[in-house]
ZAMARGU-4260 file (C-alpha; in steps of 0.2 Angstrom, whole numbers, plus 5000, padded with zeros to 4 digits):
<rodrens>
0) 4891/4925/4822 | 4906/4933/4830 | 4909/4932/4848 | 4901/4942/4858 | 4908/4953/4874
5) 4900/4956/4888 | 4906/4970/4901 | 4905/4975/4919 | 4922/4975/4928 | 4928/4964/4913
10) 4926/4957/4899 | 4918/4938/4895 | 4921/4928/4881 | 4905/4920/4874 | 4906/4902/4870
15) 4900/4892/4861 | 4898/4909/4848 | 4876/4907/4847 | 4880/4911/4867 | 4881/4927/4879
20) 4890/4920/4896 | 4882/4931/4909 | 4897/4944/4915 | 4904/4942/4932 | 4901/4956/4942
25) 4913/4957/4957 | 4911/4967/4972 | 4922/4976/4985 | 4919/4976/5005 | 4917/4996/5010
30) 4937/5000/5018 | 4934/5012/5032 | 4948/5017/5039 | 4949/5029/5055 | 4960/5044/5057
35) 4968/5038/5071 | 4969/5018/5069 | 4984/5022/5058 | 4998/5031/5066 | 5011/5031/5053
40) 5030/5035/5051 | 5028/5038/5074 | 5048/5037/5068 | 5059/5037/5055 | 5079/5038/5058
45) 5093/5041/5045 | 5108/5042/5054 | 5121/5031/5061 | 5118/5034/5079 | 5107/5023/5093
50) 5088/5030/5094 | 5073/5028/5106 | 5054/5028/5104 | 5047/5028/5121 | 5027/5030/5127
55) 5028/5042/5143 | 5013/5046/5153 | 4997/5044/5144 | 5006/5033/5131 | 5012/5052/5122
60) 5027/5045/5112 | 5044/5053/5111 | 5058/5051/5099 | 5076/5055/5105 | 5067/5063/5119
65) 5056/5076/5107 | 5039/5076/5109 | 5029/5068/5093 | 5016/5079/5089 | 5000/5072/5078
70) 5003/5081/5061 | 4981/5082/5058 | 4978/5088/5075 | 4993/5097/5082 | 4992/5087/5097
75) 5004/5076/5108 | 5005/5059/5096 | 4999/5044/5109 | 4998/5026/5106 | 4986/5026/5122
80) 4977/5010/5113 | 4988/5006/5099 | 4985/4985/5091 | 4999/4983/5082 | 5017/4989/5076
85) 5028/4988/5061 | 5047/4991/5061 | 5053/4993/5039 | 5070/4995/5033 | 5076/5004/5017
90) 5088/5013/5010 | 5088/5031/5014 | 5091/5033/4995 | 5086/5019/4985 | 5101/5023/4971
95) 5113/5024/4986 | 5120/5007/4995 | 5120/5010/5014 | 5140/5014/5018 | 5150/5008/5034
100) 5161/5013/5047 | 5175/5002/5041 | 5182/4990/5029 | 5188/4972/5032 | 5200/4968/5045
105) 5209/4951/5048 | 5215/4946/5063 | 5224/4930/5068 | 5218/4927/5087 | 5214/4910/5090
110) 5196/4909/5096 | 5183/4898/5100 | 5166/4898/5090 | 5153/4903/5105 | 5143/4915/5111
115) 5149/4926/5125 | 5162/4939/5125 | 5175/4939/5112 | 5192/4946/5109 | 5200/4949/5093
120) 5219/4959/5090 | 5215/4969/5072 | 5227/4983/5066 | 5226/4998/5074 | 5214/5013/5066
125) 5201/5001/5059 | 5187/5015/5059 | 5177/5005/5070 | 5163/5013/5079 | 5155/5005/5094
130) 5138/4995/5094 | 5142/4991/5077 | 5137/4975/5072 | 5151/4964/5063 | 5154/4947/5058
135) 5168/4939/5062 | 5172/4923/5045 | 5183/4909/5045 | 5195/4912/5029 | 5195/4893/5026
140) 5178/4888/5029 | 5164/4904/5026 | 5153/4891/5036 | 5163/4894/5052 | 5159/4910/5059
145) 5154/4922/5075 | 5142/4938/5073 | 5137/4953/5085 | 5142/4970/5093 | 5156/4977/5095
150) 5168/4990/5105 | 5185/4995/5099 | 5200/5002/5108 | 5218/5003/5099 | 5221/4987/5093
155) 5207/4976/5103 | 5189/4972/5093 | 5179/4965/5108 | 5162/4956/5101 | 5148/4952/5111
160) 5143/4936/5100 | 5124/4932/5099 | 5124/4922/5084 | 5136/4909/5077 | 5138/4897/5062
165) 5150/4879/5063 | 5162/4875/5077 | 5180/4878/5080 | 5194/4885/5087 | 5203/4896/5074
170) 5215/4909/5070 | 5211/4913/5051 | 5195/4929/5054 | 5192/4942/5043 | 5180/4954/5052
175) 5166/4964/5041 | 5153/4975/5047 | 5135/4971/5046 | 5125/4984/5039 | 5109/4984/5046
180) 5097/4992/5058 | 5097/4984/5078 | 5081/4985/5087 | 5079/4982/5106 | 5062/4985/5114
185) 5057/4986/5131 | 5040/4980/5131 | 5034/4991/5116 | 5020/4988/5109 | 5019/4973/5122
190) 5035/4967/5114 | 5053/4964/5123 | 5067/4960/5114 | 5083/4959/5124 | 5094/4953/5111
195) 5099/4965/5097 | 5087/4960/5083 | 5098/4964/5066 | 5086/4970/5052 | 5093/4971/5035
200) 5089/4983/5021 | 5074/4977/5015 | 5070/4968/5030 | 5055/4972/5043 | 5045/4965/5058
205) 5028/4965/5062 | 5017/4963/5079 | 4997/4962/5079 | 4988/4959/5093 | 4971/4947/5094
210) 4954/4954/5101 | 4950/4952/5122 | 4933/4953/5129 | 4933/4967/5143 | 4915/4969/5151
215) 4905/4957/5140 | 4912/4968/5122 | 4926/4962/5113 | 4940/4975/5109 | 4960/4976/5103
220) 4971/4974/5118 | 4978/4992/5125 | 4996/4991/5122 | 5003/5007/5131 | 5013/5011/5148
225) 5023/5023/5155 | 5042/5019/5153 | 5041/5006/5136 | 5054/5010/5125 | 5060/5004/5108
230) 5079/5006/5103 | 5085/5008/5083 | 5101/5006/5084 | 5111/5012/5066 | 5129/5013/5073
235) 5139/5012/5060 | 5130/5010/5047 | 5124/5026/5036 | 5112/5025/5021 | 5098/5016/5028
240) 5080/5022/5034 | 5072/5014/5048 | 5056/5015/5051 | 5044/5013/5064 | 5024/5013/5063
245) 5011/5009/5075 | 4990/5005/5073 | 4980/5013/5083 | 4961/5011/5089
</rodrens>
């Protein structure tokens, strides 16, 4: 006798071949999910500027100071009682790599690896746009190495270092920028990042928030005050989409 197949969701081999192996049914929980306890895409930025998401009044959310408006209702967008937020970063066009505001640069200063205020003399007209972020590489060690953001003026690069790599006092940098997405939050969503966090192309960041018992019920803690602000910094840096989503009640 041949095998024989039985089928729900898939099929089951029968063994030994005189036997039918009962089918294994499997079954899904019911996913309900609410209007409004998905607030999606509350942002999205493209360009190579600094960007703010801030909760006014009420928790209404604006994006370089426009009013977001709730595309299903036509109301002000509010994350009154949002749980959670989510911070992705792509390419704007995913057959396109991101492009930056300038190339390489060397520059012979002697510094020491540390964090703090740095000062490097590049040449002059290095295309360099302030608040990018730029790593400054040791040409004989790649392991030596300082990284942050930067202002530019004539021939002066100053970095504000926040991360570093090896130890050293040297005078053989090359300086490339970064291309990434900065975020700074004041506490958004409950979160405060003073410290530009650098997110990558392909990169993200995620905050959930655990249940409190108010009055004897246990609900998601309400995550929404007047003056919070988030900062998406892509300074330049063109060619990447970040963006920014929030869950709701």
């Amino acid at each position: 006798m041949a095998n024989t197949f039985s089928l729900t969701l898939k099929a089951q081999n029968s063994h030994p071949a005189s036997t039918v192996v009962a089918a294994v049914t499997q079954q899904a929980p019911d996913l309900i999910v609410k209007e409004q306890s998905l607030q999606s895409a509350v942002a999205q930025f493209t360009s190579g500027a600094t960007n703010t998401v801030a909760i006014g009044a009420s928790g209404v959310v604006t994006v370089n100071s426009v009013t977001q408006v709730d595309p299903v209702t036509g109301s002000n967008l509010n994350l009154t009682n949002h749980r959670g937020l989510s911070i992705v970063v792509k390419r704007a066009d995913e057959a396109t790599a991101p492009t930056y505001a300038a190339n390489a640069v060397t520059s012979t200063t002697s510094l020491t690896i540390g964090t703090g205020s740095k000062a490097f003399t590049v040449a002059a007209a290095g295309g360099w746009v302030d608040g990018t972020r730029v790593r400054a590489v040791s040409g004989a060690n790649h392991a030596n190495w300082m990284e942050g953001t930067v202002t530019y003026s004539s021939t002066t690069l100053t970095m504000t270092v926040d991360t570093i790599g090896g130890s050293g006092t040297l005078t053989d940098w090359t300086l490339y920028t970064v291309p990434c997405a900065q975020i700074t939050s004041t506490n958004f969503a409950g979160l405060t990042i003073a410290t530009a966090l650098p997110l990558v192309e392909g990169s993200g960041f995620s905050l959930f928030f655990d249940y409190v018992s108010l009055s004897n019920s246990d609900v998601w803690k309400k995550k929404a005050t007047n003056g919070q602000t988030l900062t998406v910094s892509l300074a330049g840096v063109t060619g990447l989409k970040a963006s920014v989503f929030a869950l709701g009640d």
